[in-house]
TIVEX-985248 format. One record per residue: residue in three letters; chain; y, x, z of N, C-alpha, C in turn. Coordinates in steps of 0.001 Angstrom, whole numbers, plus 500000, padded with zeros to 6 digits. Example, Ala and Ser with C-alpha at 12.3 -4.5 7.8 and 13.67 -1.06 7.14 Angstrom:
<recs>
REC   res   chain       nv       nu       nw      cav      cau      caw       cv       cu       cw
REC   ALA       A   494310   513190   507800   495500   512300   507800   496700   513200   507800
REC   SER       A   497750   512850   507080   498940   513670   507140   500030   512900   507870
</recs>
This chain:
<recs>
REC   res   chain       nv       nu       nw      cav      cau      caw       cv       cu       cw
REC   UNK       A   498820   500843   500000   500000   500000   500000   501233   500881   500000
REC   UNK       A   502424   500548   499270   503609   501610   499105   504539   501170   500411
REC   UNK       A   504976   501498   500579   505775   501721   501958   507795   500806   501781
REC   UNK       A   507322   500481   500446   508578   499508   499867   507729   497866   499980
REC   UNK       A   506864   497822   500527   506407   496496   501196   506278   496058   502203
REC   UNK       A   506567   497403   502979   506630   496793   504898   508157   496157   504811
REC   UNK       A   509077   496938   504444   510241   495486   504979   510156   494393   503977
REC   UNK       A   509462   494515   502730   509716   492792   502106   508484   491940   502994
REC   UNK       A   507442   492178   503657   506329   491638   504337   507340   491217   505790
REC   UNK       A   507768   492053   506153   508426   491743   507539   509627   490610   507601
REC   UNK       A   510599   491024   506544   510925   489744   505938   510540   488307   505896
REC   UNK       A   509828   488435   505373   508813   487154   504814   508463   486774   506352
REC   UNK       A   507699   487150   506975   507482   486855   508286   508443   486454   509341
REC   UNK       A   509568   487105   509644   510672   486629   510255   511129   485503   509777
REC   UNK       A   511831   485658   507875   512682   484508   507392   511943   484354   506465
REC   UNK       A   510917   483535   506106   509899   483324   505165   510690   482092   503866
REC   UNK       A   510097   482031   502999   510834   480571   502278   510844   479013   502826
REC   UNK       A   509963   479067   503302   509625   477512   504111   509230   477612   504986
REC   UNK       A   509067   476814   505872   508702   476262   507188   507442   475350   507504
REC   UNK       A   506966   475519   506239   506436   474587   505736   506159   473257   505337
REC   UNK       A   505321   472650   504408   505083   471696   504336   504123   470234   504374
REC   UNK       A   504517   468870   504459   503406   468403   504871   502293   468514   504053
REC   UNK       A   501179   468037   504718   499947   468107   503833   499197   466876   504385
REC   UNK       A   498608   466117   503650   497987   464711   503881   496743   465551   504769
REC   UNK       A   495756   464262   505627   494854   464454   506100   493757   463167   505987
REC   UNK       A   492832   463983   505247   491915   462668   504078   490942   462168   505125
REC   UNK       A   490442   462832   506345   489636   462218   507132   490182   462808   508504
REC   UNK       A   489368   462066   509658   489727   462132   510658   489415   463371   511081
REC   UNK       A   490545   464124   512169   490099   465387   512511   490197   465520   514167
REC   UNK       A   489313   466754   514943   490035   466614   516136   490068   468285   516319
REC   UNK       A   491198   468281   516768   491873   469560   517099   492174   469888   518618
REC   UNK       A   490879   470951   519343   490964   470493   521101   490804   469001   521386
REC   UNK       A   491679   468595   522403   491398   467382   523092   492320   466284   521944
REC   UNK       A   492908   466558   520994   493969   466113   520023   492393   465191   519425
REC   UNK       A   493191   464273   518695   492369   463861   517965   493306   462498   516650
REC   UNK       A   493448   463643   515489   494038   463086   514232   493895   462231   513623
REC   UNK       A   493661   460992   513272   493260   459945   512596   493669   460342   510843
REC   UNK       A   493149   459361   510102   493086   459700   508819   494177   459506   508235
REC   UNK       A   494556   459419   507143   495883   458755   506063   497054   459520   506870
REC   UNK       A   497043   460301   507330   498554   460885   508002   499296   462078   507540
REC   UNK       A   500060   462185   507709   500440   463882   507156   500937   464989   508378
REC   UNK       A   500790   465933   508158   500774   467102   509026   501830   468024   508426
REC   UNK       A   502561   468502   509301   503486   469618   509293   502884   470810   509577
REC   UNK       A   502381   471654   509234   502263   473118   509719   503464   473983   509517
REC   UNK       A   503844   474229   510498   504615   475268   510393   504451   476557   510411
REC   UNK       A   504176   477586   509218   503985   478789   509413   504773   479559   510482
REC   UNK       A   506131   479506   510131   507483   479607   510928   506665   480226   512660
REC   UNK       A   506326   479313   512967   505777   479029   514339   504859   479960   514439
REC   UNK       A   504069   480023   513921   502502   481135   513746   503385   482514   513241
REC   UNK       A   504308   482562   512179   504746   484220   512475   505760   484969   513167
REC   UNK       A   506037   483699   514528   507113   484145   515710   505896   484155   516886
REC   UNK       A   505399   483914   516886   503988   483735   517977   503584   485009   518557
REC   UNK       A   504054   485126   519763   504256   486841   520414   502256   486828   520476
REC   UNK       A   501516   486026   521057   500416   485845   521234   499558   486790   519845
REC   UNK       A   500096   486580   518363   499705   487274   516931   500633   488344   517052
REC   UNK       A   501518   488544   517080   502285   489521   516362   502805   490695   518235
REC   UNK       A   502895   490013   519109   503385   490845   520207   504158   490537   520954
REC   UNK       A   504881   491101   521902   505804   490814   522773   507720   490980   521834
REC   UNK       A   507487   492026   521086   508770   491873   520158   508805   491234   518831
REC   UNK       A   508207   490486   518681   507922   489000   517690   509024   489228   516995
REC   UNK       A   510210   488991   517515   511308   488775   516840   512471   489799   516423
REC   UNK       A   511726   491236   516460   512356   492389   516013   511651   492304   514679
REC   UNK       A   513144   493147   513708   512394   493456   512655   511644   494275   512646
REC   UNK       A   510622   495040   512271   509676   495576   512568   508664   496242   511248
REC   UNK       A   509280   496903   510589   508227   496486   509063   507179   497498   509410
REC   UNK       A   507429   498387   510496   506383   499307   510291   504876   498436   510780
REC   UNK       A   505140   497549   511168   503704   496179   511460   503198   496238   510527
REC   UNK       A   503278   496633   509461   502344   496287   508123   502100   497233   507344
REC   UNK       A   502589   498458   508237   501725   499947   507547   500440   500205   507239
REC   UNK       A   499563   499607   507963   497680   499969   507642   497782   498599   507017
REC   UNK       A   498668   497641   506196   498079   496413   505594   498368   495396   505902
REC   UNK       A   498281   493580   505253   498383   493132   505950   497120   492420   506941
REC   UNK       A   496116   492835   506628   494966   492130   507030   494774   492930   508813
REC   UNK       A   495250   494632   508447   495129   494754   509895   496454   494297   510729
REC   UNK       A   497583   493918   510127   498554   494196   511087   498434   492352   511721
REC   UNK       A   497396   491646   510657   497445   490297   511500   495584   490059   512097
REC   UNK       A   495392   491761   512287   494433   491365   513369   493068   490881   512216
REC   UNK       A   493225   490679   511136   491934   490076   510271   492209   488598   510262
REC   UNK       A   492950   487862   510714   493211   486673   510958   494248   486023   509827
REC   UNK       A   493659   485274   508896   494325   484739   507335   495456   484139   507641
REC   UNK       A   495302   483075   508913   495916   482381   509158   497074   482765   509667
REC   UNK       A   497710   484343   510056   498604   484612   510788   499723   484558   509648
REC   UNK       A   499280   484644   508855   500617   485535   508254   500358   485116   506181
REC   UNK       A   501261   483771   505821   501315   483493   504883   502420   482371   504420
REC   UNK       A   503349   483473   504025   504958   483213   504006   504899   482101   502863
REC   UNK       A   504119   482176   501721   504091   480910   500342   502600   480139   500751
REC   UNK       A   502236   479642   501841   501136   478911   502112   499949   479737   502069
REC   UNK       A   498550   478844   502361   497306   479615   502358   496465   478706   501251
REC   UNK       A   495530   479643   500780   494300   478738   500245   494821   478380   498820
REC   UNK       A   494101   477289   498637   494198   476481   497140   495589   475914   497297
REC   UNK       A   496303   475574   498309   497296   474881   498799   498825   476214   498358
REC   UNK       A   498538   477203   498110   499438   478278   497860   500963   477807   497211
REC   UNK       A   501801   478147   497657   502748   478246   496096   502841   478680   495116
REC   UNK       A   503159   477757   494553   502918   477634   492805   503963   478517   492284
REC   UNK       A   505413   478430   493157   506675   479633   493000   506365   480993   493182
REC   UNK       A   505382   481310   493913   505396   482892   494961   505695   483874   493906
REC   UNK       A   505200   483989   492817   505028   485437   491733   506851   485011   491486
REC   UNK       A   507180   483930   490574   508302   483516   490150   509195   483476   491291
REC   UNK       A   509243   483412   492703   510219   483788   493681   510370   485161   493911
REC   UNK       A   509672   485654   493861   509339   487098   493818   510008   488369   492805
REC   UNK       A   509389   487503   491799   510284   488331   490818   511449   488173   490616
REC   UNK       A   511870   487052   490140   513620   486661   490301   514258   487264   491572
REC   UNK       A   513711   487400   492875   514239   487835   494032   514308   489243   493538
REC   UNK       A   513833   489920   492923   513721   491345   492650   514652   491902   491383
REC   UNK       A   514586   490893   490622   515701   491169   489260   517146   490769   489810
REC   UNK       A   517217   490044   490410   518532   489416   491186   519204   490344   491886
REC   UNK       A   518053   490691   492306   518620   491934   493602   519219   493424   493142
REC   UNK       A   518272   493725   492165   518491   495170   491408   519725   495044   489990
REC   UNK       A   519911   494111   489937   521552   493480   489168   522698   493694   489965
REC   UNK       A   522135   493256   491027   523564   493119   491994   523444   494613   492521
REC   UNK       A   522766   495193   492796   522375   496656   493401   523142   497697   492384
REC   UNK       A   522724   497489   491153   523706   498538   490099   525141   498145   489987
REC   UNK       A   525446   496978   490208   526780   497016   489889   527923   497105   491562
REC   UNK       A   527175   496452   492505   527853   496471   493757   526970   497836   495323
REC   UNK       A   528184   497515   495980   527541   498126   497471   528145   496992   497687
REC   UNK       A   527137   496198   499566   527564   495091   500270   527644   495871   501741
REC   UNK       A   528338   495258   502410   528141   495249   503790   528190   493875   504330
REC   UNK       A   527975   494056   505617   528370   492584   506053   529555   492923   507176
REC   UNK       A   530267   491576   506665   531597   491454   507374   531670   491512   508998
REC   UNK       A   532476   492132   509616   532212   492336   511014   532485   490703   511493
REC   UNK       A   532912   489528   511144   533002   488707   510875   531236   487432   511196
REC   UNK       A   530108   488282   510514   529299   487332   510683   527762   487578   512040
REC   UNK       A   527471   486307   512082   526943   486492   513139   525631   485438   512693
REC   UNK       A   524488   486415   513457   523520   486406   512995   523065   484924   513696
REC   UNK       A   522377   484476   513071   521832   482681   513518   521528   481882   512774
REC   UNK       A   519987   482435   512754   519167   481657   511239   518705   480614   511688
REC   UNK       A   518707   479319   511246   518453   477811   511065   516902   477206   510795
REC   UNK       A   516039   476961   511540   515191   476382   510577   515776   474938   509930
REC   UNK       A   515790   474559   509161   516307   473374   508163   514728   472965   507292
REC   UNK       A   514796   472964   506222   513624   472608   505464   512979   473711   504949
REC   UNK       A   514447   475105   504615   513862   476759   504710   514661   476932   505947
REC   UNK       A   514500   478171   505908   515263   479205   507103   516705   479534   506540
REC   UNK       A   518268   478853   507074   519298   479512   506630   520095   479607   507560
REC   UNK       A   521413   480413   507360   522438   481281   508495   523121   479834   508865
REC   UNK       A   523409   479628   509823   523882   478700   510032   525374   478788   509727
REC   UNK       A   525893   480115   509687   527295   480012   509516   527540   480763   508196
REC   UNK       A   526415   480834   507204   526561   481677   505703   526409   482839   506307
REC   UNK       A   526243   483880   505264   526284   485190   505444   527304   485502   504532
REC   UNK       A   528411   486260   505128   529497   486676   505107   529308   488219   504733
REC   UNK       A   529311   488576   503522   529728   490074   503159   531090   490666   502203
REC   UNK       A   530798   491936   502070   531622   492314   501145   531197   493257   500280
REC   UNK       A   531271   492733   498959   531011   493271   497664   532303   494406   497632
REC   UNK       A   531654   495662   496911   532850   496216   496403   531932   497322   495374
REC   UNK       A   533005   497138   494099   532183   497810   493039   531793   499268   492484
REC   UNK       A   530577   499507   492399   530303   500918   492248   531390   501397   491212
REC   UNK       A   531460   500829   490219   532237   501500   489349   533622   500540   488966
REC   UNK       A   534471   501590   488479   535862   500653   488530   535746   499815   487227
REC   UNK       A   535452   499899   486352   535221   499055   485004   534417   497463   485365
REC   UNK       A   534412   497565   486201   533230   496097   487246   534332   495009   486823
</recs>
């Protein structure tokens, strides 16, 4: 694994794209003393499972990319379920390659033509909503590598 995937993995884990979504439940299930009846829909929230100090540790909520140096299968313990920022299974996103890449051409556009910082101005306080967003925007400043910009 190249070492330009521990912070996009750590990423993903902290501020992933979704929070997930519902998913019908075709027969009755029981989960512990829970017990699901049929025709309903379920929220899983990944969100929840990759802040979970219990999987990931006592600093859950540091960034952390070096967590995913030996992989991701060891850094979630062998456990599928820890750690899957575009869903699991047959159930996957259908976006992940196409979020992925656009996130990467997007990025390396803006990378040749600008440097950013962020404004002393913003303050960190990500939202769960339907994705994960700043509650107050993220506030930077562009300024251009070259003067012809």
């Amino acid at each position: 694994m190249q070492t330009d995937h521990y912070d996009y993995y750590e990423t993903l884990r902290l501020y992933g794209p979704s929070n997930g979504l519902p998913r019908g439940v075709a027969r009755e299930v029981q989960l512990g003393i829970l017990v699901l009846p049929s025709n309903i829909d379920l929220l899983v929230q990944n969100i929840a499972l990759h802040h979970d100090p219990y999987l990931w540790g006592d600093d859950v909520h540091l960034f952390k990319p070096e967590r995913f140096a030996k992989g991701i299968a060891r850094s979630t313990n062998y456990n599928a379920a820890a750690f899957f920022p575009f869903g699991l299974g047959p159930r996957s996103c259908v976006g992940m390659s196409f979020a992925t890449t656009e996130t990467k051409i997007v990025l390396s556009m803006i990378l040749q033509r600008y440097t950013f910082t962020l404004s002393p101005a913003y303050v960190h306080s990500p939202m769960p909503i339907v994705d994960l967003q700043p509650q107050h925007g993220i506030q930077v400043i562009l300024e251009p590598l070259h003067n012809n910009d």
